[in-house]
C-alpha positions in Angstrom: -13.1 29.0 0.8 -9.8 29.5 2.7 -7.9 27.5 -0.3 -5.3 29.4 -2.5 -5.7 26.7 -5.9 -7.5 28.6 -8.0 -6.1 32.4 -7.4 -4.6 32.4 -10.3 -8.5 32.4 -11.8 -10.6 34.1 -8.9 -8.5 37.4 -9.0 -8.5 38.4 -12.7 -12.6 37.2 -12.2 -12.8 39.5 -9.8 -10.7 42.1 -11.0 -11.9 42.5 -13.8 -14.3 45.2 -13.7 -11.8 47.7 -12.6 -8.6 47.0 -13.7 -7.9 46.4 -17.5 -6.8 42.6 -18.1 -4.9 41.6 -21.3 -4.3 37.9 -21.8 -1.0 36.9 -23.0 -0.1 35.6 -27.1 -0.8 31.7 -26.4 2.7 31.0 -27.4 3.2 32.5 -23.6 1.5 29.7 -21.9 0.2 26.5 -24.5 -2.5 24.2 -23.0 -3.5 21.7 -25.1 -7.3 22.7 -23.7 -7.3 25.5 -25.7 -4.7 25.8 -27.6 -3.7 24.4 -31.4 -1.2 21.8 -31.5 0.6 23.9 -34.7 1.4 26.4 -32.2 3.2 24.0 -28.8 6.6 24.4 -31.3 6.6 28.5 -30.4 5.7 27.8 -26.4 7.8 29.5 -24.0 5.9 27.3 -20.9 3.6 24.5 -21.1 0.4 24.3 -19.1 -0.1 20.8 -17.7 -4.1 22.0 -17.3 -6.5 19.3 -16.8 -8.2 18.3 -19.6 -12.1 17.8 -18.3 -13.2 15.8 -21.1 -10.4 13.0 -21.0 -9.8 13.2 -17.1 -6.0 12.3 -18.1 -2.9 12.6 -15.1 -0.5 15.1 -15.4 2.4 12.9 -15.0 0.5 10.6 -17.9 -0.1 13.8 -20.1 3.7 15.1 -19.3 4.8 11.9 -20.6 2.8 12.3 -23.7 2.8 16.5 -24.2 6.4 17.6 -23.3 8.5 15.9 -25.3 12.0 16.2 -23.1 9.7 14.6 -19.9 10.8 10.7 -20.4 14.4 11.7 -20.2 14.2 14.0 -17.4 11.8 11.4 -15.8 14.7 9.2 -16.0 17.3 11.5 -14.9 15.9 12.4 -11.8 14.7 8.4 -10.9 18.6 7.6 -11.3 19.5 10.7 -9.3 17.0 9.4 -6.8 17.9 6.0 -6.4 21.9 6.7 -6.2 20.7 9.1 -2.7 
C-alpha cells in the first residue's frame, strides 16, 4: 500500500484480464532468475533481479553478472574521489 516498487508487476497483474499482454523475447531483458546463461551474450538490458534462493546483493551480483561492472566500478570511484 501507497509504495510504487512493485508497479512494474501489480499493473500487468491487474491488467491483465482486459488488455492483451505480450512479454518480450528474453534477450530484451536477461535475469539470471529465469533466464539461460547461453542467452546473457544477445541481452540488450540486464536485470539485476534478486535472486530468492541465494539472497545475493546487487552490487555483489553486478560485480559477478555484468561483465564491464569492475571497470566502471572503478571509473566512477576515481571520478569520485578527485571531486
Amino acid at each position: 500500500p501507497n509504495s510504487l516498487s512493485n508497479l512494474d508487476q501489480d499493473l500487468p497483474n491487474y491488467a491483465q484480464h482486459e488488455v492483451k499482454i505480450k512479454s518480450l523475447p528474453e534477450e530484451w531483458l536477461w535475469c539470471e532468475s529465469w533466464c539461460s546463461s547461453g542467452s546473457k551474450s544477445h541481452a540488450k538490458a540486464i536485470d539485476l533481479c534478486q535472486n530468492p534462493k541465494t539472497k545475493e546483493s546487487k552490487i555483489s551480483m553486478a560485480r559477478r553478472v555484468v561483465e564491464e561492472w569492475p571497470a566502471l566500478d572503478l571509473e566512477v570511484e576515481s571520478f569520485v574521489e578527485n571531486l
